[in-house]
N, C-alpha and C positions, 0 to 999 in steps of 0.2 A: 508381585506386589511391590509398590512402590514404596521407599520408606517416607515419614514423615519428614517434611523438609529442615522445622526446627527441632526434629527428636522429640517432640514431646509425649511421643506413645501412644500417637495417632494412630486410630483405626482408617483401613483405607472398605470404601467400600466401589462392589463394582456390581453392576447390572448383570442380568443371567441372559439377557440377550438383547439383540440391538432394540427391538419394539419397546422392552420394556426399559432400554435409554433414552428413546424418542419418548416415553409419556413420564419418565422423572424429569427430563430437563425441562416439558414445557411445565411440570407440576410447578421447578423450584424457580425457574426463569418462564414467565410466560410470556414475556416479548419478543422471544429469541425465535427467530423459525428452524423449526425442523426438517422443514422440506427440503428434498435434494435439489441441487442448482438444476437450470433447466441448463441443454447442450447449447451447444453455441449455433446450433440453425435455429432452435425453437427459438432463444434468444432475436434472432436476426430478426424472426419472422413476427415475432410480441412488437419488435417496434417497430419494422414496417410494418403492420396491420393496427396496432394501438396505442403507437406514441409519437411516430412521426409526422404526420399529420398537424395536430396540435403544437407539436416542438418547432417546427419551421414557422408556423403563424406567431410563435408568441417570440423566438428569436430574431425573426423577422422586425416585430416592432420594438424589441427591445436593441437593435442596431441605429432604427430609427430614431428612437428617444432618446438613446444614451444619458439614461440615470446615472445621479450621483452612486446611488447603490447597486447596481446590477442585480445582485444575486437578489435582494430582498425584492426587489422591481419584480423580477421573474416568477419567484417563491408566489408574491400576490394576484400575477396575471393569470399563474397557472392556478391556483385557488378560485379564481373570479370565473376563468374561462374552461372550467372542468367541461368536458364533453358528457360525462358522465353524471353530471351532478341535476338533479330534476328540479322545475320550476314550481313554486307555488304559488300559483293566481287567489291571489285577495279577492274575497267575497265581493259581489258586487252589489251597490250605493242601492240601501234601500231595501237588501235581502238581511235576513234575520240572523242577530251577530251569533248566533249559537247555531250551526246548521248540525242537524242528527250526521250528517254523510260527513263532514267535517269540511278542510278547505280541498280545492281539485288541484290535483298533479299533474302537470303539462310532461312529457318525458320524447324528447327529438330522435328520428330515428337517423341513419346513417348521413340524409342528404340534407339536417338541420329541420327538417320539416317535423311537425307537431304532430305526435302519437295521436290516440284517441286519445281524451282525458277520462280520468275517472275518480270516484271520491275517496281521500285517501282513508285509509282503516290502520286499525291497531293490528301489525303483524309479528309477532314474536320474531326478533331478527334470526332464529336458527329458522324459522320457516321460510324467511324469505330470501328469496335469491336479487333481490332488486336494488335499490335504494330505500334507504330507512327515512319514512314519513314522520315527521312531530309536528300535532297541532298546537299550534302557538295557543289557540285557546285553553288548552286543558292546562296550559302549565300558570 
């Protein structure tokens, strides 16, 4: 047991086992992640399969451009050009601004090309494994 660093008669306390460390520190810090690092092939292989791709097109242009800001330039292309991030198609001229099905989600698969669409729904985000839909109308 450690002592108290200014003496003041601090109680130190300590978990009874590592599970139940992983669920105090996301209790007392929830932005902290818990999870163990991944190894350094799984690593290699996250960004050759899910970040390299995207990283050469958006450093690509950002050689091209050569912003006064860089970093900030990059931070907003990669916001703009998420791979990941789904499209919402605005109702269309003439169709009823309150649709029951709400607006339609375009989502691209590997080679850019356009999923099936479908209308988005209210999903409890622990239910969904997707991207989180918000109708601009209900808000």
């Amino acid at each position: 047991q450690l002592a108290c660093p200014l003496d003041l008669g601090c109680h130190s306390v300590s978990s009874d086992s590592p599970k139940s460390a992983a669920r105090e520190i996301k209790f007392y810090f929830p932005r902290v992640s818990v999870d163990p690092l991944p190894s350094r092939p799984e690593a290699q292989e996250f960004v050759e399969t899910e970040l390299q791709k995207v990283l050469i097109e958006g450093l690509t242009e950002l050689a091209k451009k050569k912003p006064e800001n860089p970093v900030n330039w990059i931070a907003n292309w990669l916001l703009e050009n998420n791979p990941n991030k789904p499209r919402v198609v605005p109702p269309r001229a003439g169709a009823a601004s309150s649709s029951p099905q709400g607006p339609i989600v375009e989502e691209e698969d590997e080679d850019g090309e356009p999923k099936q669409s479908s209308p988005a729904r209210a999903v409890p985000a622990s239910a969904s494994k997707g991207p989180i839909v918000v109708d601009l109308e209900e808000l």
